[in-house]
N, CA and C atoms of all chains as a GROMACS GRO file, in nm:
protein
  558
    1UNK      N    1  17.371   5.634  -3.827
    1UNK     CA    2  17.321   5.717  -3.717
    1UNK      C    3  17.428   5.819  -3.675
    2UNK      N    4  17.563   5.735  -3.673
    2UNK     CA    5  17.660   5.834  -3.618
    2UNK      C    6  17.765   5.894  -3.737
    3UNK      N    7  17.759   6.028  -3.769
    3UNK     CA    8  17.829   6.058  -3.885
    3UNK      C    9  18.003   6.047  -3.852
    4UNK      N   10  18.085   6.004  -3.918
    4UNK     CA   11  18.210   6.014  -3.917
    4UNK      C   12  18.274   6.063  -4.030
    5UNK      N   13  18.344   6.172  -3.978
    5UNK     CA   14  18.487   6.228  -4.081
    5UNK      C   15  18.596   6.159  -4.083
    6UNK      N   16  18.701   6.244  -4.184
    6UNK     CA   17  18.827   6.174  -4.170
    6UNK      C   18  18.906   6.333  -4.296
    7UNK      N   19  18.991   6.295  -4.239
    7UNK     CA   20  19.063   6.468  -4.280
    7UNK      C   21  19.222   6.418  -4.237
    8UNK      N   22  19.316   6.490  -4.366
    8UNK     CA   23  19.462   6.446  -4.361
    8UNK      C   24  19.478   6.322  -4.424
    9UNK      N   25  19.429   6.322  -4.526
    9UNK     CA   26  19.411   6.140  -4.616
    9UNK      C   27  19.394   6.041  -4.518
   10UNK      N   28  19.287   6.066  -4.422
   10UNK     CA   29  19.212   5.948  -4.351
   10UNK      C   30  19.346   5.936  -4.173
   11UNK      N   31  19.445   6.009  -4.170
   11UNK     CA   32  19.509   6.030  -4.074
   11UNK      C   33  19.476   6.054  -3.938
   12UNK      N   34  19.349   6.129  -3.959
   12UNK     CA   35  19.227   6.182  -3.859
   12UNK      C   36  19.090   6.148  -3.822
   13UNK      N   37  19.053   6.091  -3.791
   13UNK     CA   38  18.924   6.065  -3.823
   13UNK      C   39  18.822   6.089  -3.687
   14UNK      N   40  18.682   6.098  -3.692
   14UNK     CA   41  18.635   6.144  -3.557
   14UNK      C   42  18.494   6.088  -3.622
   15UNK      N   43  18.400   6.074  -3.497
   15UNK     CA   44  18.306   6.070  -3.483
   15UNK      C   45  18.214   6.138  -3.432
   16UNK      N   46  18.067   6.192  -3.477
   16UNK     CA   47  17.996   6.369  -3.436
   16UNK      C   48  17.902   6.248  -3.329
   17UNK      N   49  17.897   6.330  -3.204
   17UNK     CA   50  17.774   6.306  -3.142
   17UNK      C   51  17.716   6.386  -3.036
   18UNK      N   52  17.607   6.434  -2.991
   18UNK     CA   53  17.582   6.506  -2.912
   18UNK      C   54  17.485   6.457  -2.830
   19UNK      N   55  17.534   6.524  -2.692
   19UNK     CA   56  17.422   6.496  -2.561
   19UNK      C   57  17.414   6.600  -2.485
   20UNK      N   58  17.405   6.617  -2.396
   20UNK     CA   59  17.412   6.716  -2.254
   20UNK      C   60  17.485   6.828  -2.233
   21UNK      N   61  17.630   6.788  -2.256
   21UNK     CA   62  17.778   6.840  -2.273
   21UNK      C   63  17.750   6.922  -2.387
   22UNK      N   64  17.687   6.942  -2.486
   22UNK     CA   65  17.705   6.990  -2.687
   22UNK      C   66  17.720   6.906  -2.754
   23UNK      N   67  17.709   6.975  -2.865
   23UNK     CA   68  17.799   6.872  -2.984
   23UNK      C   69  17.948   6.822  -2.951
   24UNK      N   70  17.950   6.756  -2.994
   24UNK     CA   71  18.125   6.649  -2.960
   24UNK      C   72  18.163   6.583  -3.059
   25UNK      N   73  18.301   6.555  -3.040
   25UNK     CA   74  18.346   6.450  -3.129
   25UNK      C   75  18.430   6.364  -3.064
   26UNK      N   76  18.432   6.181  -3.062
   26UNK     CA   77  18.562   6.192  -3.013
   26UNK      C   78  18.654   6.138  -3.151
   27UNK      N   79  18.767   6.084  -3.158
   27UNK     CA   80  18.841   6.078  -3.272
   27UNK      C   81  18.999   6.040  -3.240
   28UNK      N   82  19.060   5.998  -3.360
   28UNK     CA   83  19.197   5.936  -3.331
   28UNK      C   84  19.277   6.023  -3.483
   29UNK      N   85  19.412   6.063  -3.372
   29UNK     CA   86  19.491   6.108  -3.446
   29UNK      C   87  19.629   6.000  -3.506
   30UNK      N   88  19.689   5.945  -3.652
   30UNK     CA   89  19.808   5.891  -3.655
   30UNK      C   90  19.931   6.006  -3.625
   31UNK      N   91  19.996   5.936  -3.612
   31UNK     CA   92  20.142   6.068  -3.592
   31UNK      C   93  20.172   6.113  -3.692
   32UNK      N   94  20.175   6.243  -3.656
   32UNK     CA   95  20.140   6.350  -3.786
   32UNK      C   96  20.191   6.470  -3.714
   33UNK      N   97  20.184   6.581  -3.804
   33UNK     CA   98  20.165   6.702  -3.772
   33UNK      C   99  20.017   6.780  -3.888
   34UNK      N  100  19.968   6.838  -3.745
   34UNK     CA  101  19.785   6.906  -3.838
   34UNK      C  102  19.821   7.077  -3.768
   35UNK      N  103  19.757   7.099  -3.884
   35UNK     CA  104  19.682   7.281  -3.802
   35UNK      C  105  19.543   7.251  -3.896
   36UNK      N  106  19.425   7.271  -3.759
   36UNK     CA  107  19.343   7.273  -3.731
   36UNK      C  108  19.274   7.400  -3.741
   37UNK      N  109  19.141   7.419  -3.806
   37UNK     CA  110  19.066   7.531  -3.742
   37UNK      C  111  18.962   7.551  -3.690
   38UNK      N  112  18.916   7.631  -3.615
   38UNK     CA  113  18.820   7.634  -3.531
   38UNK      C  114  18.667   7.709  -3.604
   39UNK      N  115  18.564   7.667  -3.576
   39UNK     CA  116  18.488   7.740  -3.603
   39UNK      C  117  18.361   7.810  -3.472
   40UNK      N  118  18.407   7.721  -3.414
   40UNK     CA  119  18.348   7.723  -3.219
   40UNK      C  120  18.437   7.739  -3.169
   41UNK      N  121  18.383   7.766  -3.047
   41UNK     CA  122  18.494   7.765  -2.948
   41UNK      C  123  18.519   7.589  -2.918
   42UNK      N  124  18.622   7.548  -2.873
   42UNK     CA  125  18.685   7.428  -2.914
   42UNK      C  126  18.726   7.373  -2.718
   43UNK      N  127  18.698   7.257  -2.692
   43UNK     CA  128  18.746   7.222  -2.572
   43UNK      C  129  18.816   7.088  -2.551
   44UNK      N  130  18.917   7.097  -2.601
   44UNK     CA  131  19.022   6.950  -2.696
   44UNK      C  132  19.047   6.856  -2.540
   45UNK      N  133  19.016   6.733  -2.518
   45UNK     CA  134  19.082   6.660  -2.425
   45UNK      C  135  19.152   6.537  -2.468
   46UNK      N  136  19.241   6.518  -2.439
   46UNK     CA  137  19.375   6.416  -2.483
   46UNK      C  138  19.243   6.250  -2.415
   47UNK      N  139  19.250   6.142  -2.484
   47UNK     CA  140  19.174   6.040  -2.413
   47UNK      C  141  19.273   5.898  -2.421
   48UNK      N  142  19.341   5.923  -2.476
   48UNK     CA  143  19.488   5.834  -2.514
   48UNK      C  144  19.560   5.888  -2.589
   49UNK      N  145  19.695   5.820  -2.544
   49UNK     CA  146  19.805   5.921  -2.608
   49UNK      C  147  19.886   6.020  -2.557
   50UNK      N  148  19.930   6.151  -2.674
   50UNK     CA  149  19.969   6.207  -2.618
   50UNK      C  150  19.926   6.347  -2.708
   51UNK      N  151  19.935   6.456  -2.678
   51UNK     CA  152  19.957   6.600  -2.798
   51UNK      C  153  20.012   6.690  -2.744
   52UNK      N  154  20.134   6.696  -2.892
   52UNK     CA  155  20.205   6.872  -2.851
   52UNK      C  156  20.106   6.969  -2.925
   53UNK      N  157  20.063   7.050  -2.850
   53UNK     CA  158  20.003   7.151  -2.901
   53UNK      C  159  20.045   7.296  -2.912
   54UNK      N  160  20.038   7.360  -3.033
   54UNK     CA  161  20.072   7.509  -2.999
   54UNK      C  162  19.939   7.558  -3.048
   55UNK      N  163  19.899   7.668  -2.912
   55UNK     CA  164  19.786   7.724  -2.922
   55UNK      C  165  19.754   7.912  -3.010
   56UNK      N  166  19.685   7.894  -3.090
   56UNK     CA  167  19.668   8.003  -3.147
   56UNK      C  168  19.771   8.138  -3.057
   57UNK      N  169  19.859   8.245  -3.149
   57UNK     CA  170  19.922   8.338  -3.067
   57UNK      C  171  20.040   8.329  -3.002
   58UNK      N  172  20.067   8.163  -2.980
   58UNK     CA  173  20.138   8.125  -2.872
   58UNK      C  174  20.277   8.069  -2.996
   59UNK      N  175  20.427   8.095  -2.904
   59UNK     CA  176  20.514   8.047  -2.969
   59UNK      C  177  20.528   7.889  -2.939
   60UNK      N  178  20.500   7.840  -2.825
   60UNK     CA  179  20.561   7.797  -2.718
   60UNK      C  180  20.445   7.629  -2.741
   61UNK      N  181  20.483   7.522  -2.732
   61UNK     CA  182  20.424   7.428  -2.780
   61UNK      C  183  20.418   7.382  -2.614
   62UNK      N  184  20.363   7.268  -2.557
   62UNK     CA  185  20.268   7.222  -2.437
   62UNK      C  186  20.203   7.066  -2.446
   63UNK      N  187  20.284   7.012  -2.376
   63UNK     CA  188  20.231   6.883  -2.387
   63UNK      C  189  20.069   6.861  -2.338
   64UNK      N  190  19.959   6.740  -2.390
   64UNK     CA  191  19.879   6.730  -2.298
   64UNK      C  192  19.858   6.600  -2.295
   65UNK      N  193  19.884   6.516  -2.182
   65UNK     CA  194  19.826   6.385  -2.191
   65UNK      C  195  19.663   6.328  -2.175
   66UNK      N  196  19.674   6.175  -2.151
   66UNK     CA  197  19.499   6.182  -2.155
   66UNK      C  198  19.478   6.236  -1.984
   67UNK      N  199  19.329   6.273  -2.010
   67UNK     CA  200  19.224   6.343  -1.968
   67UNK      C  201  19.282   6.498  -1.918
   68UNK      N  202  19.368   6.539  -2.013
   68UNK     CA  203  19.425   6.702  -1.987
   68UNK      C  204  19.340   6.774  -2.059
   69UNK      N  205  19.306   6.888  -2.054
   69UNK     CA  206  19.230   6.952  -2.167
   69UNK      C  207  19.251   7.105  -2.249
   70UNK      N  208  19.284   7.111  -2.311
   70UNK     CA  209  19.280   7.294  -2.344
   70UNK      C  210  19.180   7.354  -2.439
   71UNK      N  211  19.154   7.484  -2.486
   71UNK     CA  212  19.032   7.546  -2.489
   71UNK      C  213  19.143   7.623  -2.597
   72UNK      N  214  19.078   7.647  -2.743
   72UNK     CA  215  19.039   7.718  -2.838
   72UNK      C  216  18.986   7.811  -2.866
   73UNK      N  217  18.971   7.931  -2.900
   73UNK     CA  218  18.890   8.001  -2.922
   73UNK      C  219  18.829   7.999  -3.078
   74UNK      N  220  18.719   8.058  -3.102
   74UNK     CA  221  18.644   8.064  -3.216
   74UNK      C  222  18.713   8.115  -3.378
   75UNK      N  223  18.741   8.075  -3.476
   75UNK     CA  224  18.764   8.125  -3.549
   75UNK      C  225  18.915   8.137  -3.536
   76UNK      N  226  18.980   8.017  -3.488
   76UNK     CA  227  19.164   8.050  -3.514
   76UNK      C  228  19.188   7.942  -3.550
   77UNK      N  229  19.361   7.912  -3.555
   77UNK     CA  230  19.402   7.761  -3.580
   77UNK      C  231  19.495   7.721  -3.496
   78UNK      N  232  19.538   7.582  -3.482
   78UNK     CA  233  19.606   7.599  -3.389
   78UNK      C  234  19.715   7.453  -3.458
   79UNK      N  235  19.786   7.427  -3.366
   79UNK     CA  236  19.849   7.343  -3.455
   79UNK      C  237  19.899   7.202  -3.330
   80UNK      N  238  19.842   7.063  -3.393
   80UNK     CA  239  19.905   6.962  -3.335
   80UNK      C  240  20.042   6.844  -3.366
   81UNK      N  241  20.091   6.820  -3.279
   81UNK     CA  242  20.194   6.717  -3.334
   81UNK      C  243  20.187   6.584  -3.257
   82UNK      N  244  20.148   6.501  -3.323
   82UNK     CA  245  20.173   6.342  -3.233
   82UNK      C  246  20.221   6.288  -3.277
   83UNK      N  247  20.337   6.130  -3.164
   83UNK     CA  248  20.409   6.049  -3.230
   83UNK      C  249  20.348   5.920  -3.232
   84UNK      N  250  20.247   5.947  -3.174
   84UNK     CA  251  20.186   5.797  -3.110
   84UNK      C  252  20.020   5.791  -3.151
   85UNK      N  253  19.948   5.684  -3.182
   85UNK     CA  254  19.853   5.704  -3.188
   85UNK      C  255  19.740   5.766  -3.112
   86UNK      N  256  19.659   5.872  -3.117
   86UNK     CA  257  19.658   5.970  -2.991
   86UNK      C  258  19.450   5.974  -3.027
   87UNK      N  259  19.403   5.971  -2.938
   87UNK     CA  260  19.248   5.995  -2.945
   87UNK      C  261  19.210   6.065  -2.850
   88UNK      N  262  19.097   6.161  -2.894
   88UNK     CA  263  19.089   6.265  -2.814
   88UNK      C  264  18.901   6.318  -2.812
   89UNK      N  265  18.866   6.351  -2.732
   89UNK     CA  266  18.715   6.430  -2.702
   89UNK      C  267  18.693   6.595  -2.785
   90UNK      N  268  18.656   6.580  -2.809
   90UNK     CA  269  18.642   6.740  -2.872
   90UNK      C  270  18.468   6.817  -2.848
   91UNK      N  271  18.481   6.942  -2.761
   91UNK     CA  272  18.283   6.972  -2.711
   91UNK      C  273  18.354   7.063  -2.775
   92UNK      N  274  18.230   7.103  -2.835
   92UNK     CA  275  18.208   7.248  -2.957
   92UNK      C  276  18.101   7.367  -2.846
   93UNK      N  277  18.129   7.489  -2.799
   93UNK     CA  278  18.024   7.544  -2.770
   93UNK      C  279  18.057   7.703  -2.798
   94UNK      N  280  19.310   5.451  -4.298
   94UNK     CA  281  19.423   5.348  -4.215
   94UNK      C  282  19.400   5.362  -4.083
   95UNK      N  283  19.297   5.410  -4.026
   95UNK     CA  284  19.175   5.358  -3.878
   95UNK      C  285  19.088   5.311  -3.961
   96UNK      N  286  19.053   5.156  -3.884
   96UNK     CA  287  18.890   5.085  -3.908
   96UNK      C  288  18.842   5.090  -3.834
   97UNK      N  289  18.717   5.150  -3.862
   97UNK     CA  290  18.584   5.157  -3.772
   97UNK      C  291  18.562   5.059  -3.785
   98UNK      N  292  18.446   5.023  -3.706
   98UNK     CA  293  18.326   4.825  -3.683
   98UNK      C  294  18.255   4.990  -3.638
   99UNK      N  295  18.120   4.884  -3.702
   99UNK     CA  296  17.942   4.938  -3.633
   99UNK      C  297  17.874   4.789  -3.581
  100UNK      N  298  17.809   4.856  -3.468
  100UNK     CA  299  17.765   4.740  -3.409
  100UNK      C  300  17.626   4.748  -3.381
  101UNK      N  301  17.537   4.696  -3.340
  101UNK     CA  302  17.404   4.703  -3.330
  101UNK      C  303  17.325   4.822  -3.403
  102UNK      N  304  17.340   4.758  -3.519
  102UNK     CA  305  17.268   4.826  -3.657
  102UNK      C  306  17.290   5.023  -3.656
  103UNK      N  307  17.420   5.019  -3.659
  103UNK     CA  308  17.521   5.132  -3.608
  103UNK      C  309  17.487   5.246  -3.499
  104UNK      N  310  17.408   5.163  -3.375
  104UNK     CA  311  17.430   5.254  -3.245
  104UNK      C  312  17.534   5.264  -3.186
  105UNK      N  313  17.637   5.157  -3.232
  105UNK     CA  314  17.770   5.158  -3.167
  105UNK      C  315  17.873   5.159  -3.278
  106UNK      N  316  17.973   5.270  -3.272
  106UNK     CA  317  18.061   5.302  -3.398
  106UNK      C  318  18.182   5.300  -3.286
  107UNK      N  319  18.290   5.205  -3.330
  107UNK     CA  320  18.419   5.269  -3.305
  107UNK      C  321  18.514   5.304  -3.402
  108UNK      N  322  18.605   5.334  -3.355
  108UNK     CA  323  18.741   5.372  -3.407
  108UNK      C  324  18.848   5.236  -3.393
  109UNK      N  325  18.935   5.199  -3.352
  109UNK     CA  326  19.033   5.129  -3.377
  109UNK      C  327  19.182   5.192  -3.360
  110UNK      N  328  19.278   5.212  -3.286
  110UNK     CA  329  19.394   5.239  -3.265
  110UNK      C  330  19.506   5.157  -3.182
  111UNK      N  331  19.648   5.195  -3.196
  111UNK     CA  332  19.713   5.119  -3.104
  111UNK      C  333  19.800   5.203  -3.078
  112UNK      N  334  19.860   5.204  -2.951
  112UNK     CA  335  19.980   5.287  -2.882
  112UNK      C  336  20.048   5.192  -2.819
  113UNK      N  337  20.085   5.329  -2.676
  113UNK     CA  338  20.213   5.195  -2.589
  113UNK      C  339  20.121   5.137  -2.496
  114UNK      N  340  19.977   5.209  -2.466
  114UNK     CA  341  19.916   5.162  -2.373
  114UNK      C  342  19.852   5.007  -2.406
  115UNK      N  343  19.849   4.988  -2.607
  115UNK     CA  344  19.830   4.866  -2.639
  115UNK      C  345  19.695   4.892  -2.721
  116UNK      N  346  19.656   4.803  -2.775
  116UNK     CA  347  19.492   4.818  -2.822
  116UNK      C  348  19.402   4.868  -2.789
  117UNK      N  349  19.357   5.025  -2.896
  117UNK     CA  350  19.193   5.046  -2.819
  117UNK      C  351  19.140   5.042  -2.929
  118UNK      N  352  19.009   5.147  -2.868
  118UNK     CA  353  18.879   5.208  -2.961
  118UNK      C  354  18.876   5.296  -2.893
  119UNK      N  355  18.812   5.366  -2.982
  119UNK     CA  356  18.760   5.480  -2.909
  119UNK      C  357  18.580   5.452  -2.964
  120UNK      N  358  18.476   5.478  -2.914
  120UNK     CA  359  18.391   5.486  -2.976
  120UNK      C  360  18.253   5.573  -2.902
  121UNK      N  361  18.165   5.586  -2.979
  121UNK     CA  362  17.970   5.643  -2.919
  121UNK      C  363  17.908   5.533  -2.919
  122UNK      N  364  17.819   5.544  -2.870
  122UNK     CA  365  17.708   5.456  -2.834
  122UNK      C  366  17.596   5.576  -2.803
  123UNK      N  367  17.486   5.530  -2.886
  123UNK     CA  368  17.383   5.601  -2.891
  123UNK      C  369  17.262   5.543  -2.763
  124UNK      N  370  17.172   5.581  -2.739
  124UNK     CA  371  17.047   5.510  -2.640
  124UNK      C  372  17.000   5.419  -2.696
  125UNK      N  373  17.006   5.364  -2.544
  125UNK     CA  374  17.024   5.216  -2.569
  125UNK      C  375  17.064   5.114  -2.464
  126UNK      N  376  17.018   4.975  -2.499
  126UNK     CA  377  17.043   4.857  -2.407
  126UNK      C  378  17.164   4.799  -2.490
  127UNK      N  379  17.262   4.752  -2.424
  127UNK     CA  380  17.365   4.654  -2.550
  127UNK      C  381  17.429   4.568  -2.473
  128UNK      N  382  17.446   4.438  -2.474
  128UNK     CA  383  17.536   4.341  -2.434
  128UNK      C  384  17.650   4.305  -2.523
  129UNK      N  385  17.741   4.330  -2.415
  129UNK     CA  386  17.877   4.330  -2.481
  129UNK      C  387  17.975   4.187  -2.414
  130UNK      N  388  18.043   4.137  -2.567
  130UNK     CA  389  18.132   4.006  -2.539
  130UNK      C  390  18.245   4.005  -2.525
  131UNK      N  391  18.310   3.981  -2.408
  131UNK     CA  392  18.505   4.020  -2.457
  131UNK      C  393  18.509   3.878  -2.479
  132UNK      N  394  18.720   3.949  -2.596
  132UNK     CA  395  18.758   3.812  -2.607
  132UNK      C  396  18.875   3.821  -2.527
  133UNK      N  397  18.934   3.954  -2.493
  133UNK     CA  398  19.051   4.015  -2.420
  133UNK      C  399  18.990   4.062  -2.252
  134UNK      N  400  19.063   4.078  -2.175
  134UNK     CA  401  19.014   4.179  -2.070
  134UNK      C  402  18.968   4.301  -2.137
  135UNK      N  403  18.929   4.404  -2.078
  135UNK     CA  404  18.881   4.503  -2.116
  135UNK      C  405  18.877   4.597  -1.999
  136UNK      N  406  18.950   4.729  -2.054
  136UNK     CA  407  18.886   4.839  -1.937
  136UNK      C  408  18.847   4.988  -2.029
  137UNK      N  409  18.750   4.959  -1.966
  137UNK     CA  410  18.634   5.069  -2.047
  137UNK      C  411  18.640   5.246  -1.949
  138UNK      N  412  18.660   5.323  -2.012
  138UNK     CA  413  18.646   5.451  -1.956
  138UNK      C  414  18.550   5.525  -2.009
  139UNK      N  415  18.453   5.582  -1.968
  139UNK     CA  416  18.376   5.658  -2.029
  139UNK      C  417  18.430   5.771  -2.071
  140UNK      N  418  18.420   5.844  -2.192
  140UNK     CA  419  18.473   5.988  -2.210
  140UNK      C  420  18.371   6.102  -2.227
  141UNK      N  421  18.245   6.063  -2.262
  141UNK     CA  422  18.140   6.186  -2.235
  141UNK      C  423  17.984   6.061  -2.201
  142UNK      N  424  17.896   6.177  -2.149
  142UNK     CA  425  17.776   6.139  -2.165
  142UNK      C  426  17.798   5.999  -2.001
  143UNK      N  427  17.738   5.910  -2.022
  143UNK     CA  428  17.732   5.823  -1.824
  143UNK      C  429  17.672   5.689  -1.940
  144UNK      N  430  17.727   5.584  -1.837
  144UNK     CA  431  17.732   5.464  -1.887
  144UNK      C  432  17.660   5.372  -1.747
  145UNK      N  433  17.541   5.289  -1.734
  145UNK     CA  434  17.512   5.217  -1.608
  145UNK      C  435  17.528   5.046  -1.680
  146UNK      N  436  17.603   5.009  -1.585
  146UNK     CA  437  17.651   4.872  -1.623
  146UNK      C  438  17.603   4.766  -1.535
  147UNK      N  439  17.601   4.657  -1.607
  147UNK     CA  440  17.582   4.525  -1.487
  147UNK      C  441  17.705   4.416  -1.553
  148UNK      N  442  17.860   4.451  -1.445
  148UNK     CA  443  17.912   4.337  -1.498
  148UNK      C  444  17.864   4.208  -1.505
  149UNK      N  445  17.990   4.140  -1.526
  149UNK     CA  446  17.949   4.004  -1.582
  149UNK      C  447  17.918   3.921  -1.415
  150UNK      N  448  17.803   3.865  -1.384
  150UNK     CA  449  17.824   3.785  -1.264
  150UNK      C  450  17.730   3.854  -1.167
  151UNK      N  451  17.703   3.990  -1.160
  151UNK     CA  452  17.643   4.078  -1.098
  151UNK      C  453  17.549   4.093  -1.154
  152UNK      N  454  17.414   4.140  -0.964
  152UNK     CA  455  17.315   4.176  -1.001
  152UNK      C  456  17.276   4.336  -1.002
  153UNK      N  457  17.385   4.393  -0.974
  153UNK     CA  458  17.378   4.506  -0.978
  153UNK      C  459  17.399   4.584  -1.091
  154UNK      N  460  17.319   4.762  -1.110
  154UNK     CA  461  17.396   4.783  -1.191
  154UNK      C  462  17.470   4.934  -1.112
  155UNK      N  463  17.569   4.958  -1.177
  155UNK     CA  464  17.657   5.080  -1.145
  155UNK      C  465  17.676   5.209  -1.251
  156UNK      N  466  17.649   5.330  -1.222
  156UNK     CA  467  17.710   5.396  -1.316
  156UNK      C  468  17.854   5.481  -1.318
  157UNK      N  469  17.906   5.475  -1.426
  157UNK     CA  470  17.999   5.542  -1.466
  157UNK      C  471  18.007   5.669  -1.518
  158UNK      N  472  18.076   5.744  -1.539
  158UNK     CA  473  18.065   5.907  -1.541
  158UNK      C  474  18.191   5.935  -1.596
  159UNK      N  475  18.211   6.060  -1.690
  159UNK     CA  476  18.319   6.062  -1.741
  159UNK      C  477  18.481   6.026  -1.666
  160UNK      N  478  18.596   5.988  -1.733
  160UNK     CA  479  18.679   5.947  -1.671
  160UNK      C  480  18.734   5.815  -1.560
  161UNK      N  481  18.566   5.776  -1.548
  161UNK     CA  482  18.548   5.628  -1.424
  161UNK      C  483  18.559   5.508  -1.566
  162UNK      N  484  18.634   5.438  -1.491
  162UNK     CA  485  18.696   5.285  -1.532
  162UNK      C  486  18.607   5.187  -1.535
  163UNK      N  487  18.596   5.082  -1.599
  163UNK     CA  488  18.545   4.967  -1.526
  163UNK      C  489  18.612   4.842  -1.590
  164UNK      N  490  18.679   4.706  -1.551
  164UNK     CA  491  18.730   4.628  -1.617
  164UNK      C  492  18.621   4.524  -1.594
  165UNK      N  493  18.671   4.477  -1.745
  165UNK     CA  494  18.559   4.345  -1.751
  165UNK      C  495  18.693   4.233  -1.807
  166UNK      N  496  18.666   4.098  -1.720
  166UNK     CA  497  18.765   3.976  -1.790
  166UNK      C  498  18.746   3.946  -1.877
  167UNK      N  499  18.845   3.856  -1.939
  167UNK     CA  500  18.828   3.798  -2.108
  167UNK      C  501  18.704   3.678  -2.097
  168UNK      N  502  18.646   3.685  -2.221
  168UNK     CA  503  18.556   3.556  -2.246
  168UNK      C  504  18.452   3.582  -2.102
  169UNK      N  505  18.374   3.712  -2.173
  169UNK     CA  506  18.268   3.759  -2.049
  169UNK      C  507  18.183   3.824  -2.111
  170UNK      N  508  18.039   3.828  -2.086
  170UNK     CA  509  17.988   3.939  -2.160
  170UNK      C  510  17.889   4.008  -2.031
  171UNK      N  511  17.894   4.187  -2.072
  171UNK     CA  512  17.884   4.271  -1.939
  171UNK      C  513  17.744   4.343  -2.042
  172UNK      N  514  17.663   4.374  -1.946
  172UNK     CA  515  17.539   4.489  -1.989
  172UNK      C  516  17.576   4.625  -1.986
  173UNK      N  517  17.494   4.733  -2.071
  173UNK     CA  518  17.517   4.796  -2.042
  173UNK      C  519  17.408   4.927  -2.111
  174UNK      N  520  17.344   5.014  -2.016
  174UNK     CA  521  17.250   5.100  -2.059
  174UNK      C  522  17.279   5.219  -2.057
  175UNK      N  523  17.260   5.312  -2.208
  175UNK     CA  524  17.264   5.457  -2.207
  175UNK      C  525  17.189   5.539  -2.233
  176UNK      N  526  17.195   5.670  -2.190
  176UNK     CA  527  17.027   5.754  -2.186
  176UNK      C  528  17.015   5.850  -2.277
  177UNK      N  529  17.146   5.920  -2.314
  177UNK     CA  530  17.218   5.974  -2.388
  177UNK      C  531  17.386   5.960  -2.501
  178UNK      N  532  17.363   6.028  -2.626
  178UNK     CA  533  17.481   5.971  -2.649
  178UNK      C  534  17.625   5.961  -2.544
  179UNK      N  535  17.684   5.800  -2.587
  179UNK     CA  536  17.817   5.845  -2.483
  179UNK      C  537  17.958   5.787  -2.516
  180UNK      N  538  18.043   5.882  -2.507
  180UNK     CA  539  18.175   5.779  -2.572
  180UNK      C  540  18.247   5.736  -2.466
  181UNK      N  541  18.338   5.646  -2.519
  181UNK     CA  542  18.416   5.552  -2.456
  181UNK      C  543  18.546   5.561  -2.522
  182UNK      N  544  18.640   5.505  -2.422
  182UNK     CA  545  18.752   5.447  -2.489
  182UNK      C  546  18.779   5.286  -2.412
  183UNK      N  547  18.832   5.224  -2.486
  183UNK     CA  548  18.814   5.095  -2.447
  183UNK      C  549  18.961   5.026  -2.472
  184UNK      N  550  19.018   4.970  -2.350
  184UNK     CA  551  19.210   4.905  -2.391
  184UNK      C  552  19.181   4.732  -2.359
  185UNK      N  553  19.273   4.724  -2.452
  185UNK     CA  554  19.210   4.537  -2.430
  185UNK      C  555  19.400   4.515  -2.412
  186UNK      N  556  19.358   4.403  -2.308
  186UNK     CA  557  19.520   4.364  -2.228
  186UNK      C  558  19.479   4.214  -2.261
   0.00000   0.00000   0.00000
């Protein structure tokens, strides 16, 4: 019923589901470093854990813990780093 | 190197992780009635979509909404109804 990915030799993995909010995912990151791309606009929230994020444009990396959130825009990449096992919400709109 | 579990003929998919906060999941739950068994305490956070519960012992039920908590004790089993898909993250102490 519920489709699941996994991306970064299984490092990443998420689950698609949608309700009210959009399409979503939520999902768990291992400690890694990813660049990501967007194909929506992207609304990332930390749900455990932790993420350094550097956001498309930006030099400058930004912690976010859980229930912090930052916003993506359509069509860029952006790049994460975690040390800890980190799971996170992802609404596509 | 995350294991998912599917649970009630896969309306319920989690994830599987561990940090400093200790053991979770992350997981969806599709619509639906489901009774759930701990073997640990448990504190459940909703992360999208609303969760109405009847802990263990109670005749009530309550709902939850993104970011709201609810702990359930070890060796308990709690109800729980959804209207829409909804994720969770779940830490067992």
């Amino acid at each position: 019923m519920f489709k699941t990915n996994s991306y970064f030799d299984d490092k990443v993995i998420s689950i698609a589901f949608e309700n009210q909010e959009g399409k979503a995912t939520v999902g768990v990151m291992a400690p890694g470093e990813y660049t990501f791309g967007t194909t929506s606009v992207e609304f990332m929230t930390v749900v455990s854990g932790e993420m350094h994020v550097q956001l498309p444009g930006s030099d400058d990396w930004k912690n976010y813990k859980p229930f912090e959130t930052f916003k993506v825009e359509a069509e860029k990449s952006f790049n994460v780093k975690v040390t800890t096992d980190t799971s996170y919400r992802c609404i596509y709109k």
